[in-house]
N, C-alpha and C positions, 0 to 999 in steps of 0.2 A: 344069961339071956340078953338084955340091954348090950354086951359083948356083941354078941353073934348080932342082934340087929345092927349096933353102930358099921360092923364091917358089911353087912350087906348094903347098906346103903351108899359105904363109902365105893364098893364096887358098881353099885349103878353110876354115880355120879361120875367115873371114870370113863366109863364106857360112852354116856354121853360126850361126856368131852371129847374123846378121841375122834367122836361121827361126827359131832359139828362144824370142825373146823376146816373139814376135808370136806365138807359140803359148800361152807363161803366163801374156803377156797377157789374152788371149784366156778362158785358165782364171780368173784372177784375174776379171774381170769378169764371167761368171758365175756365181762364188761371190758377190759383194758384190753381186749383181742380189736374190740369192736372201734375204742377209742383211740387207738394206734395206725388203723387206716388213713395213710399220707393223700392227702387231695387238697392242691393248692387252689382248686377253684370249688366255695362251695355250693351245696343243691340251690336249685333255683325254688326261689320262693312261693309260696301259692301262688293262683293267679291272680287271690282280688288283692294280692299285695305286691304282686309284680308290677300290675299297672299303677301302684300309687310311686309319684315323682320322688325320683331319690337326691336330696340335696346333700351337698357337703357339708360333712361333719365341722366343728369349730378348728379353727388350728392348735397344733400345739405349740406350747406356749414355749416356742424357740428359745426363750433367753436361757430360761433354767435348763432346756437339755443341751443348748450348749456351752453352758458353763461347768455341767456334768460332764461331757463328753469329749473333752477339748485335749484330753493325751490320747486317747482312743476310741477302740467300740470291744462287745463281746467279739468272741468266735463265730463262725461261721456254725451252723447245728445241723446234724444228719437226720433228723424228723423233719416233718412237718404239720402244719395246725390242723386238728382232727375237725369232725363236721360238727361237733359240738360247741367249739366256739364261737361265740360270739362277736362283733364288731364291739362290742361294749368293754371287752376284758383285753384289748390292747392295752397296751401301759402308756399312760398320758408321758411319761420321759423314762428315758433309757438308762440303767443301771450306771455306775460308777465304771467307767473302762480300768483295765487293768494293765492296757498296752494298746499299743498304735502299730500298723502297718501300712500307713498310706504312702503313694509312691509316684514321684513327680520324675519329669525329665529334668535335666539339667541344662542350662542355655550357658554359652559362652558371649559374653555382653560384646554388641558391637564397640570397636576404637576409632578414634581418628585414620579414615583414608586421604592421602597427600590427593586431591584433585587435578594437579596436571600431569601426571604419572597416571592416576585412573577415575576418569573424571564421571564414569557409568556406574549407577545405584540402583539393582536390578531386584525386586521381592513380590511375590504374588500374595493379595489383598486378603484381608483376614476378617470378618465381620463377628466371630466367636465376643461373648463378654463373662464367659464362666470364669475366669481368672479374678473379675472382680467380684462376684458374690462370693465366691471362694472366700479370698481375703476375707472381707466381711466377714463371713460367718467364722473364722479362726479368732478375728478381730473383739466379735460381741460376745465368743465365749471365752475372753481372757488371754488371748495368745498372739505373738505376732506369727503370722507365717510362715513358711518352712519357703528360701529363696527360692524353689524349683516351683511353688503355687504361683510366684507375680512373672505376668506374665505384661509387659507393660501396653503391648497396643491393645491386649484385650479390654485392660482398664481404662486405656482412654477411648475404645468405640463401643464401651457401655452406656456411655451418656449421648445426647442428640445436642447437633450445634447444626446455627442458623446458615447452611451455606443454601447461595443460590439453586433455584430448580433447571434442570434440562427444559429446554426451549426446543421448538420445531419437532422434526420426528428423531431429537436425541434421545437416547437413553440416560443416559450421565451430564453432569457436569462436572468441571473440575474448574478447585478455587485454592488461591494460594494469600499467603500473611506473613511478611519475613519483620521480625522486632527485634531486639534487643533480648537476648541469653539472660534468663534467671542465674544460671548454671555458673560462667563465664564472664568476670568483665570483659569488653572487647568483644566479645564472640555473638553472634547472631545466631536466631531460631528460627526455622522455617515448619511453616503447619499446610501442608498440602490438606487438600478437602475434597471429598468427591460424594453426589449425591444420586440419588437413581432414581428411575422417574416414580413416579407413585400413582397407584390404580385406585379408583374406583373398588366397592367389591362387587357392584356387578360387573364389574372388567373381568374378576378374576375368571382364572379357567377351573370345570371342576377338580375334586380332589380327590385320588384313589390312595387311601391313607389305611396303612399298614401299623398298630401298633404292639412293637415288641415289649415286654414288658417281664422283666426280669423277680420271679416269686421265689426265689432259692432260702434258706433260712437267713442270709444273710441280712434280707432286706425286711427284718420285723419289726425295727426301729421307728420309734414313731414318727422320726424326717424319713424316712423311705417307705415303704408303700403304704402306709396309712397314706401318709402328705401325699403320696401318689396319686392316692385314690381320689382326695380332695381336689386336684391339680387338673385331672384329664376330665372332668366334666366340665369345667372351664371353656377349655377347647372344643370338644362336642358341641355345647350349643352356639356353634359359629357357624354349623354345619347346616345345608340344606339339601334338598332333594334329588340336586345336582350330583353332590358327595356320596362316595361310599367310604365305609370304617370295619376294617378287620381286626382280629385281635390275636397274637400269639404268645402264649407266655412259656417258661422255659425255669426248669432248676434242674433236677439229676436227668433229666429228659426235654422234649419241646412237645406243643400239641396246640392244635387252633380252637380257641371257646369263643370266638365269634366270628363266625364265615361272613361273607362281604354283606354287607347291611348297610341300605338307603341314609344318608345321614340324619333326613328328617322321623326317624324311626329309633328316635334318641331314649327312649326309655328302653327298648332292647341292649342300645349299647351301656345305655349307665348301668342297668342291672347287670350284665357280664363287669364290668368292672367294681361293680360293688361285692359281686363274688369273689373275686383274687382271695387268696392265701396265702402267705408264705411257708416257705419249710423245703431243706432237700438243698443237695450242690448244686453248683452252677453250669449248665452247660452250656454256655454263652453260642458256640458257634454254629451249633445245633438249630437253635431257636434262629440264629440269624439265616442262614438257607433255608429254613422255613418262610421265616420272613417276607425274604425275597421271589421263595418261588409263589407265595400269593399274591406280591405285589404285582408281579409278573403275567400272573393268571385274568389280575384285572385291567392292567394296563388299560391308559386312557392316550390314545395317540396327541390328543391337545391337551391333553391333562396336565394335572400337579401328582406327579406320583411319588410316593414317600415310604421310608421306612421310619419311624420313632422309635425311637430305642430311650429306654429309662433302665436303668440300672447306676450298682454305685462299683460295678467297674471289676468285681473282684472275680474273675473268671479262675474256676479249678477243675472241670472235668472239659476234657476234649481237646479242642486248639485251643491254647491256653496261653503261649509265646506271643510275642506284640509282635513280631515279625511272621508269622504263622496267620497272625489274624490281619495285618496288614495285605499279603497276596490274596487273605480272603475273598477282602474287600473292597478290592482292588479289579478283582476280577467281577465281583456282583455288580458293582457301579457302571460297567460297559452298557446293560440295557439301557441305560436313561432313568435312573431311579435314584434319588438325591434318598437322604440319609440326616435326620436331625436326631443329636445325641441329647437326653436329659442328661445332666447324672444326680443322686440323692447320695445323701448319708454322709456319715465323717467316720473315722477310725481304721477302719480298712477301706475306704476310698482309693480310689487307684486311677488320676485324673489322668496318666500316661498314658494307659490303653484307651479311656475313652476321647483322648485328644485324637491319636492315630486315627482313630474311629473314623472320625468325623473329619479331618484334613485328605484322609486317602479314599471316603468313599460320598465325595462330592458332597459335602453336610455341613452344617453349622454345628454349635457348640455351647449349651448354654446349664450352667447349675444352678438346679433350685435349692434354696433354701430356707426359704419361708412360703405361705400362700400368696403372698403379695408377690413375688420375685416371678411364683405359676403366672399370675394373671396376668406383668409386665410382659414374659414372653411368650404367651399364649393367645392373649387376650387383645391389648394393645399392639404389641410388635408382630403380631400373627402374620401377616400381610409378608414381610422381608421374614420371617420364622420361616413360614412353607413354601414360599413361593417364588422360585429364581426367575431374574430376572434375566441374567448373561452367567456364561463358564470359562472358565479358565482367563480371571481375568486379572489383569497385571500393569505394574508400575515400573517405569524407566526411568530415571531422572540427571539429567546431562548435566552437571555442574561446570561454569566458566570458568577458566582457573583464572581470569584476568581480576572476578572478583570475591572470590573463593579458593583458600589455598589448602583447605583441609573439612571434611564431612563426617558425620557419624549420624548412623540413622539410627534412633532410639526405638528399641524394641526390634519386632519383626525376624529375632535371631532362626527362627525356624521356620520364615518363611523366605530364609534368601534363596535367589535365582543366579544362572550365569546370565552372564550378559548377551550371550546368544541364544538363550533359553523366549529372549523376547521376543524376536520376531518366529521361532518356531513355534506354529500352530501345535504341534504333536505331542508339547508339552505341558504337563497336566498343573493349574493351579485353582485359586479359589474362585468359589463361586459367590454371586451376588446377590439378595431378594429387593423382593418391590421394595423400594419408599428408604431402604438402607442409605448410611452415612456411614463413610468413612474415612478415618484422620491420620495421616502421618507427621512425624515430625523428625526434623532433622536439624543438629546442633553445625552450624556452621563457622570455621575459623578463615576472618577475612586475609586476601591473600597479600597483605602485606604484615602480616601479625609475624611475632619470633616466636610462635610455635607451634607452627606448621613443622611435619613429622617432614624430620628431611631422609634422603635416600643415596647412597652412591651413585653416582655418574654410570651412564650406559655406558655400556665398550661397543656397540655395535649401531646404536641411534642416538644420532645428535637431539639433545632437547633445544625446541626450536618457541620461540618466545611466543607466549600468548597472542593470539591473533586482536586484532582491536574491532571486528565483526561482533554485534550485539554488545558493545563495551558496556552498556549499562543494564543490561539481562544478568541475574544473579544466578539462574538456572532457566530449564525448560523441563517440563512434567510433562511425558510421553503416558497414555492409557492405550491397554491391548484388550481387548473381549471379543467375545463370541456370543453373540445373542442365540436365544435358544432356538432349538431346529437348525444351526448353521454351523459348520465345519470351518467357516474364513472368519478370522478374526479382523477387527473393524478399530483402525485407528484416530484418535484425538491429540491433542496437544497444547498445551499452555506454556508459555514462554512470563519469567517473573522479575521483573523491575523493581518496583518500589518496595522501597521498604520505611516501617510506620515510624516515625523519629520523634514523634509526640508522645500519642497514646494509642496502644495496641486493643483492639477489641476484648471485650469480655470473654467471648470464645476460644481466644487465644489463651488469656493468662491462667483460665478454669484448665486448657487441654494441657498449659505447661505446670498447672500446680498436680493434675491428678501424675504425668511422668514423674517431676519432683519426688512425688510418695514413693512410685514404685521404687525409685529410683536409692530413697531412702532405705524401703525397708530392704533393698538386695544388696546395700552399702555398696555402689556404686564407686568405682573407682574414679567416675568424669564428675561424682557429684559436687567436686568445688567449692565454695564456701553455701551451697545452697544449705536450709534448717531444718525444721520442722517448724518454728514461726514466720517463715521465708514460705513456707508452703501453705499455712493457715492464712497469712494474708495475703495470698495470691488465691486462691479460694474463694475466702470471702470476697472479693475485687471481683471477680469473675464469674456471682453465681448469677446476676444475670436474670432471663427472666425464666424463674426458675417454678413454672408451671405445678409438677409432680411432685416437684420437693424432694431430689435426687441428689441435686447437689447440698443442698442444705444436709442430709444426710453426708453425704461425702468431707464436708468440712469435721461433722460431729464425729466419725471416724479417724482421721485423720487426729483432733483430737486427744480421742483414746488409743491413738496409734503412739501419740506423743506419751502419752504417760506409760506407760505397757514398756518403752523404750528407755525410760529412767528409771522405769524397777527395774531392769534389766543393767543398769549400769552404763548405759548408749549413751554418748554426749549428744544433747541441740542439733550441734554444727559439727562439722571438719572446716580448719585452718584450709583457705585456698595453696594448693601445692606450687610450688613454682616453678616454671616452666625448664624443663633438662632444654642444655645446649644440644644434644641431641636424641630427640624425643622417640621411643619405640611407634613405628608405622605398626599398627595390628590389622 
């Protein structure tokens, strides 16, 4: 009897189990139905909480994830974050990478040009400064830079120097500084300067501001749209009544979560950005002809019209080719619609496409990497961020060969021009914002030095001796622009004499220690017996009055740039090379 009961029992107990589990089943699988629905932007919150002010969350604490994150990032992930999550269950730093895929261009470093053979230096202006937060942030998380991130004019028109303002009804001025070469004994530096007038903001005109805003899985990292999210209300409350703000975001598809909206109507807009989500591919090109056909839609005939684009670059569903996305954008920029690129994130970062971005569709160019880096160009530099002042505009610069026998213009490798390219209005170069500063430099070899690059003899033009017309002129600095609304561009000119035999200004030897770096960390082949203690005390010499505390940063970089470079096995210095009886012309 006890027999026969233990087995009936054992049979009920069976029987249950087999129904239970096909019932939680059951449950289970309708929950995880429910939490699999992909929506990178989520529900809008009640309303008595919709209208409470949504502030930026604290930053993340940059050091640690980029000393985590400094060979890479994860994958790219084909979900996206369900409605369940939270803002709270983001990850204050990013997992341990496993691999890198980021992807720079390659510059070929200007050489020595013999100046009485081609005495014309022809490059359209560049105002971009992602190049040096870049660095930076490779820098703070243990690494020196990959040569294709330094980008050298970026890093020295990151920082502000004291040139004179435009006077009467100029736009520009232009200021020149010829010293003594850190680089070069014997050899001279010359530091062109140009500044652009600066507005009022009730000068400014309003803003019809478009921002794109890249949600794809890639960007869940806590420097990319978190920091995003932190970054673009920054901006927003700059805005007024005048302004309108749309919103497009974009991963396996594109679609608008804020149609055009008054700026002073800011709690609308911070709530659509406090919804973003990440999750899903990237369909970069998509989202950008969206973009553009709303910018389009609001157009402001006297306006500031704009695309913003924030993403970290890694385009993989659609036009997906730099050259695909360049005719893109190429063609968008014809209405009158400038273009500023963010970019976030490190590991698959991809600063090559967002360069193109930003150089072919009338746009500037700036990486965030911290909250403070938002606010610099958000907040402070807002003014020259969105608002151009002249297009396509360009530098010429005539060298005397009577007393200049050799030039090299440091940096600017991707913005060179022909020489006829100057007086042709039809060709396209950079543009410029209010209150902008911008620095060139050029290493000068005097023309009675032995090593000036020499050249074979013409066979068909006698070289006919330097004329003794402006004998004491070192150069002449031609400026081309086109102020906004106008098709003719509008010429200036500075003709440069003196040069400092004493002591060169502070602004100088800061703009020839921040080149020196670049210059360092791409092992420069003109870099001469210059050091990295040749660079700290030209720094420190230089930092001037240094409000922000930018340079003072830049030396402590520099720094860590120097120790980073002796774990690595780098010497200090290079021995200065000695001059070939005859030197390669590049």
């Amino acid at each position: 009897m006890k027999q026969l009961t233990l087995t009936l029992l054992l049979s009920v107990a069976l029987l249950a189990g087999c129904s239970s589990p096909t019932t939680d089943a059951k449950k289970k699988e309708e929950q995880t139905g429910q939490t699999q629905v992909a929506e990178n932007v989520a529900p809008k919150a009640e309303p008595q909480q919709a209208d409470k002010e949504r502030l930026p969350q604290p930053p993340p604490v940059q050091a640690d994830a980029m000393s985590t994150r400094a060979a890479g990032a994860p994958m790219k992930t084909s979900g996206a974050i369900g409605r369940t999550v939270a803002r709270e269950a983001m990850p204050a730093s990013a997992p341990v990478p496993t691999w890198n895929r980021e992807s720079y261009n390659a510059n070929q470093e200007n050489g020595f040009i013999n100046a009485g053979r081609d005495p014309l230096s022809t490059f359209s202006i560049d105002v971009d400064t992602a190049s040096y937060a870049n660095v930076r942030r490779f820098v703070n998380g243990g690494n020196l830079p990959p040569v294709g991130a330094v980008r050298i004019e970026e890093m020295i028109n990151y920082f502000s120097y004291d040139y004179p303002a435009p006077t009467g009804s100029e736009l520009f001025a232009l200021s020149a500084e010829v010293g003594p070469s850190p680089f070069h004994s014997g050899y001279q530096l010359a530091r062109i300067g140009l500044k652009a007038r600066d507005l009022v903001k009730e000068q400014l005109p309003p803003s019809n501001l478009v921002f794109l805003i890249d949600v794809s899985g890639s960007m869940q990292d806590a420097n990319k749209l978190p920091l995003l999210k932190q970054a673009l209300p920054l901006l927003v409350r700059q805005l007024g009544a005048r302004d309108r703000v749309a919103m497009v975001v974009y991963a396996g598809g594109d679609s608008v979560v804020l149609p055009p909206t008054p700026g002073n109507r800011q709690q609308e807009i911070l709530a659509a950005i406090d919804r973003l989500r990440a999750g899903g591919s990237t369909h970069a090109s998509g989202g950008l002809r969206t973009a553009y056909q709303l910018a389009r839609q609001g157009f402001m005939a006297k306006g500031n019209n704009r695309v913003i684009l924030a993403s970290d670059g890694d385009f993989n569903v659609g036009v997906t080719s730099r050259d695909e996305l360049q005719r893109l954008i190429e063609q968008e920029r014809q209405g009158g619609i400038y273009l500023t690129v963010l970019g976030f994130g490190m590991g698959n970062y991809h600063d090559d496409t967002m360069e193109i971005l930003a150089d072919k569709g009338n746009g500037n160019y700036a990486y965030i990497d911290t909250l403070l880096e938002a606010k610099k160009v958000m907040v402070k530099e807002m003014s020259g961020t969105l608002f151009a002042l002249a297009n396509d505009v360009k530098i010429q610069v005539e060298f005397n060969p009577a007393r200049v026998g050799a030039y090299r213009l440091i940096g600017y490798e991707n913005r060179a021009l022909a020489d006829e390219d100057f007086r042709d209005d039809s060709k396209d170069a950079g543009e410029i914002g209010v209150g902008h500063r911008v620095t060139a430099l050029y290493e000068l070899i005097p023309a009675d030095h032995e090593a000036i690059p020499l050249l074979d003899p013409l066979k068909y033009q006698a070289v006919q001796p330097a004329p003794d017309r402006g004998a004491k002129e070192w150069m002449t600095v031609k400026l081309r622009y086109k102020p906004l609304r106008e098709h003719s561009s509008r010429l200036m000119s500075l003709p440069v004499s003196e040069v400092a035999t004493k002591q060169t200004t502070a602004d100088f030897r800061f703009a020839a220690a921040v080149a020196g770096y670049g210059m360092l960390l791409t092992h420069s082949e003109h870099l001469g017996s210059f050091s990295w203690e040749q660079c700290l005390e030209m720094a420190r010499s230089g930092r001037g009055f240094d409000v922000e505390g930018y340079r003072a940063e830049f030396y402590r970089l520099v720094e860590a740039s120097q120790l980073l470079a002796r774990q690595q096995g780098e010497p200090d210095g290079r021995p200065e090379p000695q001059p070939s009886p005859h030197p390669v012309l590049r």
